[in-house]
Each structure stands twice: as C-alpha cells, then as structure tokens.
C-alpha beads as a LAMMPS data file, in Angstrom:
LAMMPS data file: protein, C-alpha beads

140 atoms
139 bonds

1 atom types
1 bond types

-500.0 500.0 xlo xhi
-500.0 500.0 ylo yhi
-500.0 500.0 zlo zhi

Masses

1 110.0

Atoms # bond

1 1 1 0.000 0.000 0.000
2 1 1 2.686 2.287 0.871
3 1 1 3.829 2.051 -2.982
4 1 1 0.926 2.862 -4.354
5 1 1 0.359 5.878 -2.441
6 1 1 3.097 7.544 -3.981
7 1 1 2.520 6.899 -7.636
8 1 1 0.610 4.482 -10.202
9 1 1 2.070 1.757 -10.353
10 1 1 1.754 -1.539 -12.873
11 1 1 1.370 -4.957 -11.611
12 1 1 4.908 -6.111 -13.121
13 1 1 6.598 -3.607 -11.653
14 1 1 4.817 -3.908 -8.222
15 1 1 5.622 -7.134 -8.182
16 1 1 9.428 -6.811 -8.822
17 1 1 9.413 -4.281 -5.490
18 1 1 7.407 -6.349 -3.419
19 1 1 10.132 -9.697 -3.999
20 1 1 12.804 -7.376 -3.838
21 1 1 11.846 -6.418 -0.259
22 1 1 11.297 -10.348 0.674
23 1 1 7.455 -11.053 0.468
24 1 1 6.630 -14.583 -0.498
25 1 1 5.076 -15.106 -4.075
26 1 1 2.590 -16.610 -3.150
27 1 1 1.353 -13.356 -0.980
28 1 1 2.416 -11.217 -4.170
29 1 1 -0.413 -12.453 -6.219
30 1 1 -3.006 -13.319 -4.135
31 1 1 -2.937 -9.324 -2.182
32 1 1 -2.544 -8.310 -5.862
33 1 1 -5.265 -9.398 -7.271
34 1 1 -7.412 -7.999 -3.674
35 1 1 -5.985 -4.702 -4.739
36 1 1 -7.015 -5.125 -8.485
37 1 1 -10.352 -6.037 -7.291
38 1 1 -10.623 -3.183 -4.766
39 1 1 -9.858 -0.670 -7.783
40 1 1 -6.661 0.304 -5.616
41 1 1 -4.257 -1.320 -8.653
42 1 1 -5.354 -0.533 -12.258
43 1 1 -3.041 -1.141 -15.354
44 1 1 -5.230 1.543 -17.098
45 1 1 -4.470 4.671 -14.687
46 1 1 -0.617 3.432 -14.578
47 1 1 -0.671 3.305 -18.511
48 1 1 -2.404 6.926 -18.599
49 1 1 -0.179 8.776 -15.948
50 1 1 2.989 6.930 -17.609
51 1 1 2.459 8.441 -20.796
52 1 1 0.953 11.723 -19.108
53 1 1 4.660 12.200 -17.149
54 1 1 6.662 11.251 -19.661
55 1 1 5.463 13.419 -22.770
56 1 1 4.930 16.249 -20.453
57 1 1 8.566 15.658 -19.758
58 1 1 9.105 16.093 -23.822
59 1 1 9.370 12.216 -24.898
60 1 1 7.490 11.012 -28.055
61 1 1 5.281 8.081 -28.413
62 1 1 8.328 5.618 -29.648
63 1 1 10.526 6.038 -26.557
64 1 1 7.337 6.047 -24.276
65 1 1 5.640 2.557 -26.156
66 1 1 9.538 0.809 -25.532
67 1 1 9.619 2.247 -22.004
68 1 1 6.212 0.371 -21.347
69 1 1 7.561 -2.640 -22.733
70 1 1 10.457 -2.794 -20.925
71 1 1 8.183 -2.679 -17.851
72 1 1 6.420 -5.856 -18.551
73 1 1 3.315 -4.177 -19.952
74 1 1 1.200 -5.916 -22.730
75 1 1 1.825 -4.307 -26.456
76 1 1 -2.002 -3.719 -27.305
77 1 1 -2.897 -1.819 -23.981
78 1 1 0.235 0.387 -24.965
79 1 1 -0.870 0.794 -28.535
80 1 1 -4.282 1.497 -26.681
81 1 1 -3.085 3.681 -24.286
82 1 1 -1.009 5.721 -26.652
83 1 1 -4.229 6.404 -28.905
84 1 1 -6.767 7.258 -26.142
85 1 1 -3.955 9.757 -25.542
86 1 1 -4.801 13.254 -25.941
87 1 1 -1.726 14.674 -26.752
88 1 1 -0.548 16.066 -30.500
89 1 1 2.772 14.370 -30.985
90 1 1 3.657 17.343 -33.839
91 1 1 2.594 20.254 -31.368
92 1 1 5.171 17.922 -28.664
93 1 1 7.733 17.435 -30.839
94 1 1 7.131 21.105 -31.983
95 1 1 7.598 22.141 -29.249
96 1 1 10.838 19.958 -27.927
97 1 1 12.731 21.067 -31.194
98 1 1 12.087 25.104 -30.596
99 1 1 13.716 24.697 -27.097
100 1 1 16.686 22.855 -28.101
101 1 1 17.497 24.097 -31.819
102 1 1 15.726 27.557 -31.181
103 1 1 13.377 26.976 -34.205
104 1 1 16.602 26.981 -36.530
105 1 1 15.885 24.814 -39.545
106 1 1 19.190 22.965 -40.335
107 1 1 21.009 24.634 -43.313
108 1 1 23.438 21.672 -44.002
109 1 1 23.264 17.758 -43.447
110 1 1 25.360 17.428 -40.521
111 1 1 23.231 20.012 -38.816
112 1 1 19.754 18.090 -39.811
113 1 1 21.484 14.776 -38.987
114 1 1 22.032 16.078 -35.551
115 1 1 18.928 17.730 -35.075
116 1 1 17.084 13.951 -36.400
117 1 1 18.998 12.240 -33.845
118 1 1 17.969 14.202 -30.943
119 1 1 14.613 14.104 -32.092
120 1 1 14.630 10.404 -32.860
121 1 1 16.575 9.711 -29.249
122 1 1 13.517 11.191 -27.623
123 1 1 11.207 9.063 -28.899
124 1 1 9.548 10.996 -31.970
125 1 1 9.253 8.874 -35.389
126 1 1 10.970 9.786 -38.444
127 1 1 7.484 10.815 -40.030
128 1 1 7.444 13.351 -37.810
129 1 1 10.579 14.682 -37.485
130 1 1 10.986 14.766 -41.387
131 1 1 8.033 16.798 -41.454
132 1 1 9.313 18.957 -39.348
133 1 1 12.605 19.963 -40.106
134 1 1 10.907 20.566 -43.869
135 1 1 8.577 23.033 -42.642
136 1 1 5.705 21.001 -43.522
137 1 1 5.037 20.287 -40.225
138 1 1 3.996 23.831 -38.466
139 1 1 1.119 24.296 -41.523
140 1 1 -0.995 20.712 -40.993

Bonds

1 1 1 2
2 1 2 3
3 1 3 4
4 1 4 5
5 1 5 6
6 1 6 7
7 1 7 8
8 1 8 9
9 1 9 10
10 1 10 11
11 1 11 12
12 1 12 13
13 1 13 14
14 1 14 15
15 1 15 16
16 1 16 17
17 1 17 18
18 1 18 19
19 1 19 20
20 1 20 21
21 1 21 22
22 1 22 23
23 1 23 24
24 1 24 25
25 1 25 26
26 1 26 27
27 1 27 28
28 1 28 29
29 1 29 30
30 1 30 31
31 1 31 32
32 1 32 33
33 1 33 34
34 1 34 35
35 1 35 36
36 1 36 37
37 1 37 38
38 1 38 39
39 1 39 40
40 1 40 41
41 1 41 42
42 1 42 43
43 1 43 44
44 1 44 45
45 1 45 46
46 1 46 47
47 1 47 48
48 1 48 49
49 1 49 50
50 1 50 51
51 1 51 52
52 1 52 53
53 1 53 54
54 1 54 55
55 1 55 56
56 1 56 57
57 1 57 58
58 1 58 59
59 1 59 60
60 1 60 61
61 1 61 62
62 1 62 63
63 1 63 64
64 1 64 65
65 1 65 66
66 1 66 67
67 1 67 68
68 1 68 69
69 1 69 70
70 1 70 71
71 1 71 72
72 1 72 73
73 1 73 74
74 1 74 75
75 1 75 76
76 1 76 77
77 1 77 78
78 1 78 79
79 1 79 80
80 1 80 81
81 1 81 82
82 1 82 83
83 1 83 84
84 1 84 85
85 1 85 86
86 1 86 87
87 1 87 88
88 1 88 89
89 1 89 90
90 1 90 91
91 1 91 92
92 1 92 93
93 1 93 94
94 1 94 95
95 1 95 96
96 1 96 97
97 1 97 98
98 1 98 99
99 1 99 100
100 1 100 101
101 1 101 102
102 1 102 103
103 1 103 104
104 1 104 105
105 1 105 106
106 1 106 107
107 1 107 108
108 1 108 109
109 1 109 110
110 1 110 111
111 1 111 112
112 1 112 113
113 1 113 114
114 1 114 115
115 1 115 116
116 1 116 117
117 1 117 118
118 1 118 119
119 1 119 120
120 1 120 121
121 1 121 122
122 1 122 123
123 1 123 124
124 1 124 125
125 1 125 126
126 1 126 127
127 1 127 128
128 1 128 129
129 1 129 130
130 1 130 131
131 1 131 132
132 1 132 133
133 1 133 134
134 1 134 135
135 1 135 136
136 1 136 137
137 1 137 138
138 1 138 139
139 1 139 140
C-alpha cells in the first residue's frame, strides 16, 4: 500500500518491489489481485499517468511505447493507451525542437542529422521529425 500511495504503479513492476523487499510469491499475487479487485491497482491509470509524465517531460510516443515494454506491460494496452492519448505528438515534438534548436531549420546535413537524432533519441518517429525539419510540419 505504501507504494501505491506515492505513484501508479503496474502490476509487473509492483511485483518486482514487493520480492525485492522479501514477500513470499505466493502473498504477491493473491494481495494483488485484492488490490485489483478493490480498484486500488489498475493497469489503465498506470498506462495513462505513464504516458501523461513522460510526454509532459518532452518524450514522443516511440521512446514512451519501448519504455512500457520494458516494464512488462502488454503491447495492445500500450498501442491502446497511446491512442486514447490526448496529446498532439507534432505540437510535442514542436515544441521539444524550438527549445533545443531555437526553431533553426538545419542549413546543411550534418546540422539536420544532428537535429534527427535528438529528435529520434527522444522518442519521436521519423514521419514526424521529417516533417518537421521541412517546414511542412507547423502548416498541418
């Protein structure tokens, strides 16, 4: 309980903490499914307030989807989750390119290859990024 009060969490990764601090897997499932039950654990909020923190925090949906996976979560209630979204990746990644670059299109090929890479490392796909850096992307 004392984990959950502090932030959403997902059963895999709950799970992980709980053996970590010693309890007995047996316990693990059977309290986990009580809390499931009880509304107290829900895959759905955790999904919705990962995504929430981390493209607030300027990531796109490609970093966020592998983060997910790497926590044990199923690949449809990502794909889900990432839909029911409500953010606009373009106005994100918009956004996350004006405070790095300073909304200066690259001029040369090293300077767009640089600019795609930091783009691409935070999780924004190449549609995206190519629209972008074109100009196409600040009129649709």
């Amino acid at each position: 309980m004392d984990l959950l009060a502090r932030r959403e969490h997902g059963r895999v990764e709950l799970t992980r903490k709980l053996r970590q601090r010693g309890a007995l897997p047996e316990m693990i499932d059977q309290e986990l499914d009580r809390l499931t039950e009880e509304g107290l654990l829900s895959e759905s909020r955790y999904l919705e307030a990962f995504i929430n923190y981390r493209a607030r925090s300027g990531y796109g949906p490609v970093r966020i989807r592998e983060e997910l996976g790497q926590r044990g979560l199923l690949r449809a209630d990502v794909e889900q989750a990432l839909r029911e979204s409500e953010f606009n990746w373009m106005e994100q990644l918009t956004e996350v390119w004006q405070r790095k670059f300073a909304g200066q299109r690259p001029v040369d090929p090293r300077t767009r290859a640089q600019q795609t890479r930091f783009l691409a490392y935070r999780g924004y796909p190449m549609d995206l990024i190519g629209r972008l850096l074109s100009g196409r992307g600040l009129d649709d």
